[in-house]
C-alpha positions, 0 to 999 in steps of 0.5 A: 500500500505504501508503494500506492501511496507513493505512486499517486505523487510524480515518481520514476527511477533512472540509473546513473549510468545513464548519464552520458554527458558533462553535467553544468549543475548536478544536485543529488537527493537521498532517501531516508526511511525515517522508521529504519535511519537508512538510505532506500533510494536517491534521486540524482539531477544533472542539468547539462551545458545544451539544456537537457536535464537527465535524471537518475531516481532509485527508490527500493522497498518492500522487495520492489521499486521503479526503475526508469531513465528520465530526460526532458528540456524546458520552453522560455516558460518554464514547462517542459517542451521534450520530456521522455522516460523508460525502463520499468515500474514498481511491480516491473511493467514496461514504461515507455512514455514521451511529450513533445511541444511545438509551437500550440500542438502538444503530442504525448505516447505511452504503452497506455495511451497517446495523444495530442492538443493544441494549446497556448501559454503555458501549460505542464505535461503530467507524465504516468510515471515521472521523477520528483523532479517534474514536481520540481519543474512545475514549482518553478512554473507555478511561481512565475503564474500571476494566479498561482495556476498551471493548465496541466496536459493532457487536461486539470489545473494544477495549483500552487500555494505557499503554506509556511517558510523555514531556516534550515541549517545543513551538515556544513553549517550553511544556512538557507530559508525553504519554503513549505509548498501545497500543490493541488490538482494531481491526484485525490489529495494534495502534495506538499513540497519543500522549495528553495525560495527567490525568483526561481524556486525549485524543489529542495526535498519531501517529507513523508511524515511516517515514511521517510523524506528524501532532502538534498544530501547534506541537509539530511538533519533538517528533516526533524524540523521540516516535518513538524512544520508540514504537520502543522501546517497539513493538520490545520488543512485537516482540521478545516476540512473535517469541520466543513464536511461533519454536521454535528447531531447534537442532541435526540436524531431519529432516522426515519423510514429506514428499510435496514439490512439484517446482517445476520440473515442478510436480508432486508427488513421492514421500514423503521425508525432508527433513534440515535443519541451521542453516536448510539443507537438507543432504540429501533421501532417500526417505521411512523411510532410516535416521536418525543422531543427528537432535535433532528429528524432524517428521512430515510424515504424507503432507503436501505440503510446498512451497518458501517461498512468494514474494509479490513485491509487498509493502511489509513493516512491522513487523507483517506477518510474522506474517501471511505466515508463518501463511500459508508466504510466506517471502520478500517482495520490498519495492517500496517503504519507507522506506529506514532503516525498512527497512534496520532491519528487515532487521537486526532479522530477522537477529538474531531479533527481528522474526517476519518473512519474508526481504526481497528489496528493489527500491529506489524512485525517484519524481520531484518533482511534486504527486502523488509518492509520498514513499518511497524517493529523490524526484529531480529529475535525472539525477545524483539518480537515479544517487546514489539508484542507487548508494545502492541497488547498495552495499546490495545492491538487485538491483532498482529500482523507477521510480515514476509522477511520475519524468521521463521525460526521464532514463528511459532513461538511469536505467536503463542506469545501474541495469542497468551496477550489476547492478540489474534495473529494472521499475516504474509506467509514468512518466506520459506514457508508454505500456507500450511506452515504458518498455521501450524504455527498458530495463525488465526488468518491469512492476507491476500489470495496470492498468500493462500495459494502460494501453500501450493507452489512454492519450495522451502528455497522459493524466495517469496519476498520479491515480485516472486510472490505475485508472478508465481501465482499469476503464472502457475495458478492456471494450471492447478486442480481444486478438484486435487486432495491436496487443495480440497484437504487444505480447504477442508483444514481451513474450514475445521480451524475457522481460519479467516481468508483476506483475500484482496481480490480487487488488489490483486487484478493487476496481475492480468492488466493489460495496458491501455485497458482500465483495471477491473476494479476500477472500471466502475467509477473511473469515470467519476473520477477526475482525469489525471486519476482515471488516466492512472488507471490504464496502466498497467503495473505487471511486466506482461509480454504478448497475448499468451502470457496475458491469456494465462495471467488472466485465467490464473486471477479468474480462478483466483476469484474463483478459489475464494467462492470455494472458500466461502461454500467450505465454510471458510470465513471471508473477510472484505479488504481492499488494500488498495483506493480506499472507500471505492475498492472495497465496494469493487471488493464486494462485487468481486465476491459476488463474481465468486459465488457468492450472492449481494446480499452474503457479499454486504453480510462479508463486509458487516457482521463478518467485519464486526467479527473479526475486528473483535468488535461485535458489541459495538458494530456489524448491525443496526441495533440498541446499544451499538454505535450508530454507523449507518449508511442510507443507500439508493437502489437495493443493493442486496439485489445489486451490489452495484448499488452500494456505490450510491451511497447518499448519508452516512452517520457515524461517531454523531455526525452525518456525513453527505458523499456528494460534499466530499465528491465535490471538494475533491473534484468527484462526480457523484453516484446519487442525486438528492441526500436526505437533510436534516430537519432540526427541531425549531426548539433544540433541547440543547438551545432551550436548556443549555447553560447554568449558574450553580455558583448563584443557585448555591447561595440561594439553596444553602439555608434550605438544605439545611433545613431539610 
């Protein structure tokens, strides 16, 4: 997910030895993953005497990364008017990609697209995949425009704010001031930069809070203070932002007319209406029962209204909420952060200043070795992973989360550690171990279908933590017997165990993604998208070479989905996670469980009660009933006949607030899925108006003598 995260901002990768000519100029940037204080990458910028700009970017991580080599010339107006890049992406699909301007006719030609426009003035060409250093280009720009706007090509405006500025000190002891930029226009959320400042500003480094950062080398030191004036800066946006889109519902609420969605017998009841006080259901009676002295009354009008969603394989950040609520996901289990990152979101969402869903955390564990993944706790023994445990069991952690490179040496003794402080274990399968393993060893769940099937295709000397573990299924998987007694006995194991399965089958369709075509999953709302967003879509991620390899990529993931759909008849426990957009994919989840087998109505049960189960937190979610939290999510269509219907989400209500998807569609350039959103009528003398207040200080004076006489 990180990656993802990542890929929404400008990124390529070039190799130095690209580099031919004598650089003029050459500033060197390094990346530093803040969890780990080590260097995963560094991008290199050579600015040669003819004008040509050459750069070289390599960020690894997780076992992958970009490669790709980038060059471009600018125009008298700062925008570039010859721009090209090769080599390959994260997940090491062919990038190919070139601009050219001449004169008004801009043209453009990836492995995903070509085109061309006429334009004048300036404008900025949005590569697929690019260096920071376009970012930097677009800086420059964007200083030099009277309104601080850039038409960007092939369409979208990008805008440029400054936020704050700050004196830095390098290893040196030289000092200079940088500014602290908000762009926006690229992607669904804005990107922060930090810029050198006078006439013609460019970049001077990124910070990721929870990440890493990647500054100019020597100036590596600046970036404690850098990141704690981008918090604040990008919290007070945070702030701004959750109060405009939650409407408080203070005092009694009744929805009315609500058709709601019974998730333990996955059908649909009579109309009702729904009490709710201080972020509780208080009572649910039958639709038209006399009302007393509510202060808000909302009109379901004959809506569905189902429980809060579940996605159950986020990763959250700051930004995301705002899609998962415009898409009624409620609670989001987090499979991996940083730690203080997200133990500071949690607290930000409790007070009300973050728009964002209620986190249910599993705590990461990943072993040292050249592919880790620099999240969570990166151990090295037994007595690691137990402080890490402990560490995770006193903040209230009710799952861990074990990651490729942990030894398997110390597995089984992990997780019956884990298991004696309360916590639920499920994971990646460590490598040199097959699916079967790992439960051996005591896992309550398995993440991802790649994970599951790999018990049947891998060695105990298959290197699992590379692109190994997506090409291996997306090669063999086509080929294997379900039918065999070793699948169904495996599958029988899972359902006797009541092992939990996370499949992830909308992350996982880029296996068989050809370029050019928009992925499946995102086929259903690309174009509600804006266009740099839904453009991203038709690139490919894997490596696929000519119409064979692509025919059996494509059967392996049918099958795949198929695999879950026999999962889920056994008796094995389906959970809905997305690990990829948040809020619309986990519907593109659901849909996919449909295609497995499985009916709407089962699929919004999976997404439910199931999430309630697994999360722990059935006492308080999973169904509309008295005493549990009201997270509701008024729906147009039926989606237990439909699933498609659950994108129309028109209301959501959580933590005592009511939320409208189409104001969070609009803030963030979306076109929406409804129409018309039931408002709030508020009663004419709110309880809180008419009652509010006090003077216990005068009321005291008056009543001492009269209690005395009592």
């Amino acid at each position: 997910m990180l990656t993802k995260r990542l890929a929404v901002l400008p990124l390529t990768l070039a190799l130095t030895a690209a580099f031919g000519a004598q650089a003029a100029t050459t500033t060197k940037y390094l990346i530093i993953s803040e969890n780990a204080n080590k260097q995963i990458g560094q991008q290199v910028v050579e600015h040669l005497d003819d004008g040509l700009t050459k750069v070289a970017f390599i960020y690894k991580d997780n076992g992958r990364g970009p490669e790709l080599a980038e060059q471009f010339r600018l125009g008298a107006d700062g925008t570039m008017t010859e721009y090209s890049v090769k080599g390959n992406s994260t997940f090491g699909a062919v990038v190919d990609e070139q601009f050219s301007r001449k004169g008004d006719k801009a043209q453009w030609k990836s492995t995903s697209e070509q085109g061309e426009k006429t334009v004048s003035g300036p404008a900025a060409y949005l590569p697929l995949n690019s260096s920071f250093e376009v970012a930097s280009v677009a800086i420059a720009a964007l200083a030099k425009a009277p309104d601080g706007k850039l038409p960007l090509l092939p369409s979208g405006t990008l805008s440029q704010r400054v936020l704050d500025s700050v004196e830095v000190t390098s290893a040196t002891g030289q000092k200079q001031s940088v500014n602290l930029v908000a762009q926006t226009g690229v992607g669904l959320s804005p990107a922060f930069y930090w810029t050198t400042t006078g006439d013609k500003p460019r970049l001077f480094g990124i910070v990721i809070p929870g990440f890493g950062n990647m500054l100019e080398e020597g100036w590596q030191a600046a970036a404690p203070l850098l990141a704690k004036h981008q918090k604040a800066a990008e919290s007070q946006m945070l702030t701004d932002i959750a109060a405009k889109l939650q409407h408080p519902l203070t005092g009694l609420t009744v929805v009315r007319n609500a058709r709601i969605f019974d998730s333990e017998k996955a059908i649909v009841g009579q109309p009702s209406d729904i009490y709710v006080l201080r972020g509780r259901i208080t009572a649910v009676l039958p639709a038209g029962s006399p009302v007393r002295d509510a202060d808000n009354t909302i009109d379901a009008a004959n809506r569905i209204v189902l429980p809060g969603l579940f996605d159950l394989h986020g990763h959250v950040d700051r930004w995301s909420g705002t899609l998962n609520m415009s898409a009624g996901v409620t609670s989001v289990r987090d499979m991996g952060n940083d730690n203080k990152q997200l133990q500071a979101m949690l607290d930000e969402t409790a007070a009300g200043k973050l728009m964002a869903p209620q986190v249910v955390p599993a705590g990461f564990l990943e072993g040292e070795s050249p592919y880790s993944a620099n999240n969570g706790f990166v151990i090295k023994d037994l007595k690691g992973a137990k402080d890490a445990i402990d560490w995770y069991a006193e903040r209230g952690y009710p799952q861990l989360k074990i990651y490729n490179s942990f030894p398997k040496a110390i597995l089984k003794d992990t997780v019956a550690y884990a298991h004696s402080r309360g916590m639920r274990v499920s994971g990646h399968i460590p490598a040199g171990l097959r699916a079967q393993e790992a439960l051996d060893a005591g896992y309550d769940e398995i993440q991802h279908i790649n994970q599951v099937l790999l018990n049947f295709l891998v060695k105990p000397d298959t290197e699992t933590r590379n692109l190994n573990r997506f090409v291996l299924p997306a090669e063999k998987v086509a080929d294997m017997d379900f039918n065999s007694k070793p699948v169904k006995d495996f599958v029988a194991y899972l359902a006797k165990k009541q092992i939990s399965i996370d499949p992830t089958m909308s992350t996982f369709a880029f296996l068989k993604q050809k370029d050019g075509d928009v992925n499946e999953p995102y086929a259903a709302f690309a174009s509600h998208m804006p266009p740099d967003v839904a453009r991203g879509f038709k690139v490919a991620t894997m490596k696929i070479e000519g119409d064979a390899q692509l025919k059996r990529y494509e059967k392996s993931y049918a099958k795949m989905v198929e695999f879950v759909g026999i999962m889920y008849k056994a008796g094995v426990p389906i959970v809905a996670g997305t690990d990829d957009i948040p809020g619309f994919t986990l519907h593109s989840e659901l849909g996919m469980l449909v295609k497995a087998g499985l009916t709407p109505a089962q699929a919004l049960q999976v997404a439910t009660r199931n999430g309630a189960r697994y999360t722990r937190t059935t006492n308080d979610r999973g169904s509309i009933a008295p005493g549990k939290l009201a997270d509701l999510v008024l729906v147009d269509g039926d989606p237990t006949k439909n699933i498609e219907d659950v994108r129309k989400v028109s209301a959501v209500v959580t933590r005592g607030y009511v939320i409208y998807p189409q104001e969070i569609d609009a803030a963030l350039g979306i076109a929406p899925f409804v129409g018309d959103a039931p408002k709030v009528a508020k009663n004419a003398a709110a309880v809180a108006e008419v009652y509010g207040g006090s003077n216990e200080g005068a009321l005291n004076r008056i009543e001492t003598s009269a209690r005395k006489r009592d």
